[in-house]
N, C-alpha and C positions, 0 to 999 in steps of 0.2 A: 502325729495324729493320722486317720484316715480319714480318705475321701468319700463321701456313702458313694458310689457308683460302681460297678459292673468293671469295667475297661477304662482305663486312660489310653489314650491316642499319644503320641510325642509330643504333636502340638500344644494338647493342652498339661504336657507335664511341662514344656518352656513359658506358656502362660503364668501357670500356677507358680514356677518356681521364680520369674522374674517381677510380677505382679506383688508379689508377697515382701519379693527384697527389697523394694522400691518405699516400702513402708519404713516411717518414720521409725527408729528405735531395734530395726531387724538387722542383723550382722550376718546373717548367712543362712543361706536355705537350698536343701537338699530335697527333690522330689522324687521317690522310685515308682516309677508309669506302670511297672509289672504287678504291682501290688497293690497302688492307689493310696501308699503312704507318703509320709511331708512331715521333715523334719526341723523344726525354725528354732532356728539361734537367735535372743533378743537377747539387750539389753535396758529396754524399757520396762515397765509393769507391765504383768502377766493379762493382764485385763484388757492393755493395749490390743494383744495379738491376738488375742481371742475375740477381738471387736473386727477386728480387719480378716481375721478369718470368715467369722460369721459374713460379711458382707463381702466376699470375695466372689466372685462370677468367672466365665468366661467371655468377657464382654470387648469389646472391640477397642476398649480403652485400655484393659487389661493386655491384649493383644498387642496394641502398639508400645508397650514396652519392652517387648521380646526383637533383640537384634535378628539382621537376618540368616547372623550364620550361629549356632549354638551349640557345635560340635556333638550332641545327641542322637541324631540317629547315625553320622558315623562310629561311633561309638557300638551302636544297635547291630549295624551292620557287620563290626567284625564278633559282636560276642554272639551271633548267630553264627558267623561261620564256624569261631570254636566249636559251637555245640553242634552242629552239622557234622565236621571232623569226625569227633568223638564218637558221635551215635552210629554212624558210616563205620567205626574202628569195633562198635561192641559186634553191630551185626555181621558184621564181615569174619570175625573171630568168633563167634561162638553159635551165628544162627545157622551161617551156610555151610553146605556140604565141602567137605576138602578139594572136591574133584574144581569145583564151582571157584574155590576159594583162589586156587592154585591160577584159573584163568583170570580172574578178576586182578590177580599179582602182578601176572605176565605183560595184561596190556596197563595196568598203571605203572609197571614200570618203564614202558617205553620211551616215556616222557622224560624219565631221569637221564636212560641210557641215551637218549636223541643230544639230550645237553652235556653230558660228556662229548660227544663224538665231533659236535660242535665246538667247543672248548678246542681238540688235539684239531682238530682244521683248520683253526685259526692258532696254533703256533702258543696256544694257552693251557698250562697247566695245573690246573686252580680246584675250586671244593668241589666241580660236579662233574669233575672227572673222576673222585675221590669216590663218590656218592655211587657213580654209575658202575663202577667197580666193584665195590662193595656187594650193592644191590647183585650185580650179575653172577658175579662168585657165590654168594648166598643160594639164588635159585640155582644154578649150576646142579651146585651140591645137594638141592632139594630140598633147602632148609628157606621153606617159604615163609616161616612163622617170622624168623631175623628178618626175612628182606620185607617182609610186610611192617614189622616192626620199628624197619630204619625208616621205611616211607611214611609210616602215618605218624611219626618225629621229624621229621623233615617237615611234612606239609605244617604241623601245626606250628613247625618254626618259623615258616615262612609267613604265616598266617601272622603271627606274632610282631615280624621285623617290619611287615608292610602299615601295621596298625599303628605302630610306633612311629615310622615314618609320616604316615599321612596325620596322623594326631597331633606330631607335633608341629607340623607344617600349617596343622589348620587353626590350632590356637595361635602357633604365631603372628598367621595372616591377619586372625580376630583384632589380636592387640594392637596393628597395626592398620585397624581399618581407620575408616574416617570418624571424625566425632569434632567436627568443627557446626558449633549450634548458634554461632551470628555472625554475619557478613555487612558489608558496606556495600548496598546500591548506588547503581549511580541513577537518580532520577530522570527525568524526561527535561529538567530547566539545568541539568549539571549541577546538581548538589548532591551530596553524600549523606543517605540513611541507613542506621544502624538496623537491619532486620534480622530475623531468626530465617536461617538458609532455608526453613521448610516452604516459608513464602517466596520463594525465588522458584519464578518459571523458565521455560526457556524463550531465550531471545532477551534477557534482562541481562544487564551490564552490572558487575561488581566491578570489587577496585582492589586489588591485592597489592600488601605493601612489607618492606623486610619482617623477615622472621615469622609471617604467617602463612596460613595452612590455603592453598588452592581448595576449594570449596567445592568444586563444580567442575566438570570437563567442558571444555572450551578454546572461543578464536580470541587470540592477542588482538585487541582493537588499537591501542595507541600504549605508548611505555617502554621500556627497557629493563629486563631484570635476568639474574641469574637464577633459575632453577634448579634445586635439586632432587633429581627424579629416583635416586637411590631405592625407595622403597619400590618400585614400577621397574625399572630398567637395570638396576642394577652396577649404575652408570657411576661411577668415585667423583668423580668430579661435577660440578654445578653447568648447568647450559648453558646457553643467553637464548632467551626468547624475548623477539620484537612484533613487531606488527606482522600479522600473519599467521604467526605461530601456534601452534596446538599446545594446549596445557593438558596438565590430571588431574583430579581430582587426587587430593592427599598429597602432592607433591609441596614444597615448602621453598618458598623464594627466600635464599640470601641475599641477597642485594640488589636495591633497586625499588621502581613498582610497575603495576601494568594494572590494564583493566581490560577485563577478561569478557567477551560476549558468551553467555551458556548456550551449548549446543546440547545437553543431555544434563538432566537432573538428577539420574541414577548413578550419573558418574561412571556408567560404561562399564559397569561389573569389575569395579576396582577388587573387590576383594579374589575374583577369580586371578585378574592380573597380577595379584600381588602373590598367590598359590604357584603360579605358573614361574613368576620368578622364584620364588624359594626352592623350587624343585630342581630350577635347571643351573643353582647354585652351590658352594660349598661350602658356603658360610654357618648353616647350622653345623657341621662337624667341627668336633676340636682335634688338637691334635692326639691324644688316647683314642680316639673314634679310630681317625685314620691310620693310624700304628697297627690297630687290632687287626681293623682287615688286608692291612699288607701284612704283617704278620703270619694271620691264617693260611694267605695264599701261597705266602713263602713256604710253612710246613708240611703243603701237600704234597711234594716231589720225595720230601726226610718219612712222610709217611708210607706212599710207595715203595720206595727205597728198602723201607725197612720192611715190607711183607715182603717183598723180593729176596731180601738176604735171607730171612728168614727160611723161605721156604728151600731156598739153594743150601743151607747150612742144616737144616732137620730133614728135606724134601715130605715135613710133615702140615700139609694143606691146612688141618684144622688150627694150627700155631699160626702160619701165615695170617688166617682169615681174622683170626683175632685181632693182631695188629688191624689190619683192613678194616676193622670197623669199628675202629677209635680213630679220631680226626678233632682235630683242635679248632677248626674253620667254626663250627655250628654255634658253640658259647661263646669265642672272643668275638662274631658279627652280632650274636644276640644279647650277650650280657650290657657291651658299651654303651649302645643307643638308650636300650632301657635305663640306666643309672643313669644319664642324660636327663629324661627325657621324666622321669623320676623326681630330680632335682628345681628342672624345669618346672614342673607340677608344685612341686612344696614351695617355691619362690612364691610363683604366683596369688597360693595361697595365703602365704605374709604380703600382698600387697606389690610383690617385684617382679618384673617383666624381664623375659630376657631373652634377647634375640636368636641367639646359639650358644651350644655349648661351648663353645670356644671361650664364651667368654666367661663364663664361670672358670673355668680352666685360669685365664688371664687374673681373674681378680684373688683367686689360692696364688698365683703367682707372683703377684703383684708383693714388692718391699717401699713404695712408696703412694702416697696419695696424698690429692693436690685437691682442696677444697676453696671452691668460689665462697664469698660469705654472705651476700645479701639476697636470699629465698632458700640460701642451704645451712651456713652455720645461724643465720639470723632465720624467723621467724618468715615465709611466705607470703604471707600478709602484712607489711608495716602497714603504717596509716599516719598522716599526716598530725605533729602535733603542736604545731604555729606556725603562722606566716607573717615574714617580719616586712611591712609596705614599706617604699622610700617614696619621698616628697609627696604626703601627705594621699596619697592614690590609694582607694580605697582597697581592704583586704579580701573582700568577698568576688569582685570584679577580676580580683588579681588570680584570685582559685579559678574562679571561671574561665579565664584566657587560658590557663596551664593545663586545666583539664580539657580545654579543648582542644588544644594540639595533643597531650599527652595518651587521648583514648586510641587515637588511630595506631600502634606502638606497643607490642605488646614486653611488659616488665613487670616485675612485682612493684615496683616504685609508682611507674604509671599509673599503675591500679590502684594503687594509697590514692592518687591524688584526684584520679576520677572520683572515686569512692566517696570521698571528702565531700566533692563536689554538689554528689547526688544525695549525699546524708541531707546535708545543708539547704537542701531545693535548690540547688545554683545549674537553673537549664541552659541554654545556650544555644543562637543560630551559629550554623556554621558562615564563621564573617571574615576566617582565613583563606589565602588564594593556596597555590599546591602545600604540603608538607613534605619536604624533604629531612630523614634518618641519616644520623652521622652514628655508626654502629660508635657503640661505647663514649660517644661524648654526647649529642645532646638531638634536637629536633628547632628547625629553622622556617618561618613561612612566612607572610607575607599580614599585616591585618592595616586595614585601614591605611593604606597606602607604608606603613612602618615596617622594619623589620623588627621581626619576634625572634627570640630564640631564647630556650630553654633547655637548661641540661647541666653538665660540671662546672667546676672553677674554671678547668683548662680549657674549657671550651669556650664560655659564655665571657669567661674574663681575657683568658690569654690568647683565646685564635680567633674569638669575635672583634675583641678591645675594648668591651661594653666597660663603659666610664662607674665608678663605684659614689656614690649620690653624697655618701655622710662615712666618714672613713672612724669615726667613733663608735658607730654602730655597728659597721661591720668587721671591726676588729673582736667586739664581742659580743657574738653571734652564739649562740646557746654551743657548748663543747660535746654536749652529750648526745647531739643529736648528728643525723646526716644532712648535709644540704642541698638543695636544689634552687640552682640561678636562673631567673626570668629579668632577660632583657628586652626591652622596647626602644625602640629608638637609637640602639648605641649605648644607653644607658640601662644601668641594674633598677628593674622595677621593683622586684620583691626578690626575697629568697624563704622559699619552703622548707620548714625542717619538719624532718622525716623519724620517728619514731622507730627502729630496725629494734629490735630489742632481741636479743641471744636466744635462744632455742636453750628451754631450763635443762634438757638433756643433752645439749652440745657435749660440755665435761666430761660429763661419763660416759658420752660414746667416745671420743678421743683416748680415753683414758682405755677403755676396751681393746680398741682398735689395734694400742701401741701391745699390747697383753696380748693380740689375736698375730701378731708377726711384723705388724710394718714397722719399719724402724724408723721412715721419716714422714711425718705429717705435716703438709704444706699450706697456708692459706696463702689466696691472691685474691686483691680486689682491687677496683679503681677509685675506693675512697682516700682519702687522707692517709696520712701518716700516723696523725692523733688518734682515728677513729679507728686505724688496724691495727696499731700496737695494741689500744685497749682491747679491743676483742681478743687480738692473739694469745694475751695473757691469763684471760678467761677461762677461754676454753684448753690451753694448753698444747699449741702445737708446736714442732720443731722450731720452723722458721715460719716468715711470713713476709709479702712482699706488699707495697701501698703502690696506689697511682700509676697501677700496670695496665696495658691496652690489649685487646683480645691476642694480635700476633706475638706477645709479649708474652704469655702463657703458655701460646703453643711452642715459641721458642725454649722456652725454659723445658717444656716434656721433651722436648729434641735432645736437649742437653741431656735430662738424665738419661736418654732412652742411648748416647755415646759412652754416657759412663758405664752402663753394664745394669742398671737401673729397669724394672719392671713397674709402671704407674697408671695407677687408675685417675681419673680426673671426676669431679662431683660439682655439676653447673647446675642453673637454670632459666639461661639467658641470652638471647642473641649474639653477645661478646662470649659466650663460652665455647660458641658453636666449633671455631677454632680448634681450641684444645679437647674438647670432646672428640673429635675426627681424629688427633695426632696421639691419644694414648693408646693405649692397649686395652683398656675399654672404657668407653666411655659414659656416666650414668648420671641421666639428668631425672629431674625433681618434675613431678607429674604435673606440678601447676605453673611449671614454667611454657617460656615462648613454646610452640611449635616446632619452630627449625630446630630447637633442643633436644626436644624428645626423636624426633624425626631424623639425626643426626647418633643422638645415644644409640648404647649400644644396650644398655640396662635402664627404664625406669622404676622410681621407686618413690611410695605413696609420699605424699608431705607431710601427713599426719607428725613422724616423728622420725629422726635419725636411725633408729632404734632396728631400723630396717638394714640399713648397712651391717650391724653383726649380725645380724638375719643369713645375710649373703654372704658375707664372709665364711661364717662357719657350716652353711650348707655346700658355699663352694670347696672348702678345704676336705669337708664330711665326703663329696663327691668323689675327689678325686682321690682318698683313700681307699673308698671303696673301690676305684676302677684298679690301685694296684695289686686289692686285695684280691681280687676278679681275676686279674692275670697269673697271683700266684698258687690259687687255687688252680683254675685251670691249666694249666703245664704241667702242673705238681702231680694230682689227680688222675689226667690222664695218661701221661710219661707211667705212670705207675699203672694203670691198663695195660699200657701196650709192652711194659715186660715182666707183668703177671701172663698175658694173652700168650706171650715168644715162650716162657717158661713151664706154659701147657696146664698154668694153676686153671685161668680162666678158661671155660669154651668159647667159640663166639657168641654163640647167642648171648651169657651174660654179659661181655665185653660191651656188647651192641647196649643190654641194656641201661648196664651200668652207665654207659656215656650219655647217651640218651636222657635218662633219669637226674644224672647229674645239671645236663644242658640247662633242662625243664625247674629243674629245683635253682641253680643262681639266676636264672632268667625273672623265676617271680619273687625270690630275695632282692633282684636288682628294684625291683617296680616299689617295693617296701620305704618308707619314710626314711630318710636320713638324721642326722641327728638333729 
């Protein structure tokens, strides 16, 4: 459709195009500002869209749906420069006078020849001494058309590699900004309310507790926890911050809690912080990235070299200069990023995040993967589906106590039983003293002078010793479901069973998977024995492990990563966080904990498995095409430089030929994958 107006501004094409996708039933919407068109993908009735069109404005409500970073006018900003390039290359070539042309040659080439000269003074032999050579041989010989020709290929290559860089640095930073939309104050009598962060000013005290997202930058007022500031500082390992200490905003506590005083609501320009680290990083490179440009820089001495002989074995200058202006540096620094960067783009738009190339690289590489099962091969969302009371203690009080320890905690399980909770109207004062997190076994606190605890068998029964009330009933306990043990007093008050039901597409993606190269598929969970063989069977995976503890996981990726083993891990859950950190990449589920996604190295929507051959096959698509990039390249231009030695080619073709080729895989690289 079009917009009736004159001019869109940027602003309001990130209005329009966020405002619109926020609408019930719209799966995707593309807006182009230069033309005042808008392209909407629904799946709802046509009638829908056209209602919410009609009523669309620029209105401040509209407005506050648009993040603050939206990668568009970077964007704007390099496809002006291209076209700047360009128009600067027609006028230069065809409006100015030679005389005019020849000076305008001389002093942009300065800037090349200055960066060679730079390069041998520093003990470096690399492309822009290659470059400055070229260039200077060219005008030498008075053939200004070639050296005009290598420079306004250069510049737009450069143009190119830098857009690539900063774009994909800035989506990444996007997907890594904050998006944490409720917090636990701590009020003014020391109780704990559940708010939306936007109502959080500064000088108000939250409460962070494991596996959740820092909200807010701020002073550690009382607590103890480990930090991990990975996405900010770049830091592998987790902190300790106590009293005193400065937090981040988007940093995510493994263990522990604290409660945090807000010193800045803006969170201190997290997203710039996080730009600043990825830049001064090397984690978006994979290893094909890195290869390419040591590579390049290796061939520019063999290129040298070979005008050198050349010209000593012909003393025929134009043979030389042919070689001289074929160089391998220009396509393997531009081709690799963009196929990256390419792939990166296509993920996304199925729904999958991905931090660096590397790690696509990792997951084509990968022969095993190790699947958690309850919010990845099970269903995201379970939901609670009976609660069985002992000695007569009502059922609805019983949900009420669990859901109230269970909210502070974030799991897909928790979430069934709040859930439950709130269906039911079962509200609840907060009438527990602190809440203490036992990663992978349960949550323990204090109510009415009793202790509580909630969580596994091995926890509630075996390391609590809570006493089992009627040993008839609990021997048969529904098999079909998962359970959850609430003890009061020493004794088992209720046990909650939990609904997990298979993901109808588990199968067939297992069954994909093993078709797409891994040859071993692994489950691990901390349920039962009964409940993982049943799933294991299901869904159809190699092996499978019951009643394993986070370091239990990550020990096992240790193992196979001795065997000679390559493994992807698939969590999304505090206990995953672990083995997520110890694979080779690691990729949690979007609606899990925090520390999960925060820790991944890929996520990927809940909606359905179905995203994993998504990634699969674009990462394997990826790195075909990077070998295919390298064999063209070599091939290609090897075949230049001894058509150029054998006086078929002149330089000027030589020049363009290479040139023309750069340009041509460059935007074959930017092209969709399979």
């Amino acid at each position: 459709m079009h917009f009736c107006q004159k001019h869109m501004t940027l602003e309001q094409a990130d209005i329009a195009e966020y405002a619109l996708a926020a609408q019930s039933g719209v799966t995707k919407v593309r807006v182009f500002d230069r033309t005042c068109d808008v392209i909407v993908y629904y799946s709802c009735d046509r009638s829908d869209v056209i209602a919410a069109l009609a009523h669309f404005s620029y209105s401040a409500d509209a407005a506050a749906k648009v993040p603050a970073q939206t990668g568009r006018a970077l964007n704007r900003e390099y496809e002006n420069q291209l076209a700047a390039a360009v128009m600067r290359r027609i006028v230069h070539k065809f409006l100015l006078p030679m005389p005019l042309r020849r000076i305008l040659s001389f002093f942009r080439a300065l800037k090349h020849i200055r960066k060679g000269l730079q390069c041998l003074l520093h003990g470096k032999l690399e492309v822009e001494v290659l470059d400055a050579v070229a260039i200077t041989v060219s005008m030498l010989r008075g053939d200004f058309d070639t050296a005009g020709s290598v420079m306004f290929l250069l510049k737009i290559g450069d143009i190119l590699d830098e857009w690539t860089h900063k774009k994909s640095v800035d989506d990444l930073a996007r997907t890594m900004s904050l998006g944490v939309e409720q917090v636990w104050m701590q009020t003014a009598e020391g109780t704990e309310v559940l708010v939306p962060v936007s109502q959080i000013q500064k000088g108000d005290r939250v409460i962070v507790r494991t596996g959740s997202m820092i909200p807010l930058d701020g002073k550690v007022l009382c607590g103890d926890a480990m930090v991990n500031q990975s996405s900010m500082t770049g830091e592998s390992v987790p902190v300790h911050k106590s009293e005193g200490a400065y937090v981040y905003a988007g940093t995510v506590v493994e263990d522990g809690e604290c409660t945090v005083e807000v010193e800045s609501i803006a969170g201190s320009g997290r997203y710039d912080r996080i730009v600043r680290m990825i830049e001064e990083s090397e984690q978006m490179k994979s290893a094909a990235e890195s290869k390419a440009a040591q590579l390049a820089d290796r061939l520019v001495p063999w290129c040298l070299g070979g005008t050198l002989l050349t010209w000593l074995l012909t003393r025929n200058v134009t043979k030389a200069v042919s070689i001289l202006m074929v160089d391998f540096s220009c396509a393997l620094k531009l081709a690799m990023p963009i196929s990256v960067l390419s792939a990166m783009r296509q993920s996304a738009e199925s729904g999958i995040t991905v931090k660096g190339g590397k790690f696509l690289e990792a997951v084509s590489a990968a022969d095993t993967i190790v699947f958690d099962k309850t919010g990845t091969l099970t269903y995201s969302q379970p939901r609670v589906a009976k609660i069985i009371a002992f000695d007569g203690r009502d059922e609805a009080e019983m949900l009420r106590l669990a859901a109230c320890l269970e909210e502070h905690y974030p799991h897909s399980i928790a979430n069934a039983v709040v859930a439950e909770a709130a269906e039911r109207g079962l509200l609840h004062e907060e009438r527990h003293s602190k809440v203490e997190y036992v990663v992978a076994h349960g949550i323990s606190s204090t109510v009415d002078g009793e202790r509580v605890v909630i969580g596994s068998y091995h926890f509630v029964v075996e390391d609590e010793a809570c006493k089992i009330p009627d040993e008839r009933i609990f021997r048969h306990l529904p098999k079909e479901y998962s359970h959850l043990y609430l003890g009061i007093g020493g004794v088992i008050a209720a046990v909650i069973c939990i609904e997990d039901p298979l993901r109808a597409e588990a199968p067939e993606v297992i069954r994909a998977l093993h078709e797409l190269g891994f040859a071993n598929i692994v489950m691990m969970t901390g349920d039962n024995e009964r409940t993982a063989k049943s799933v294991a069977e299901k869904v159809g995976v190699d092996r499978y492990y019951s009643e394993v503890l986070p370091e239990e996981k990550a020990a096992f990726i240790r193992a196979e990563h001795e065997a000679g083993r390559h493994v992807i891990m698939i969590g999304d859950g505090v206990n995953d966080s672990p083995a997520l950190s110890e694979s080779d990449a690691g990729i949690a589920i979007s609606t899990g904990a925090a520390i999960a996604r925060e820790i991944a190295d890929i996520t990927i929507s809940a909606n359905d498995l179905y995203a994993l051959i998504t990634l699969k096959t674009i990462s394997d698509a990826l790195m075909q095409r990077i070998h295919r990039n390298y064999r063209f390249i070599i091939s290609f231009n090897l075949g230049l430089i001894l058509l150029g030695a054998a006086g078929i080619l002149p330089p000027a073709t030589t020049a363009l030929l290479h040139n023309a080729s750069t340009l041509a895989i460059g935007l074959k690289s930017m092209t969709d994958l399979k």
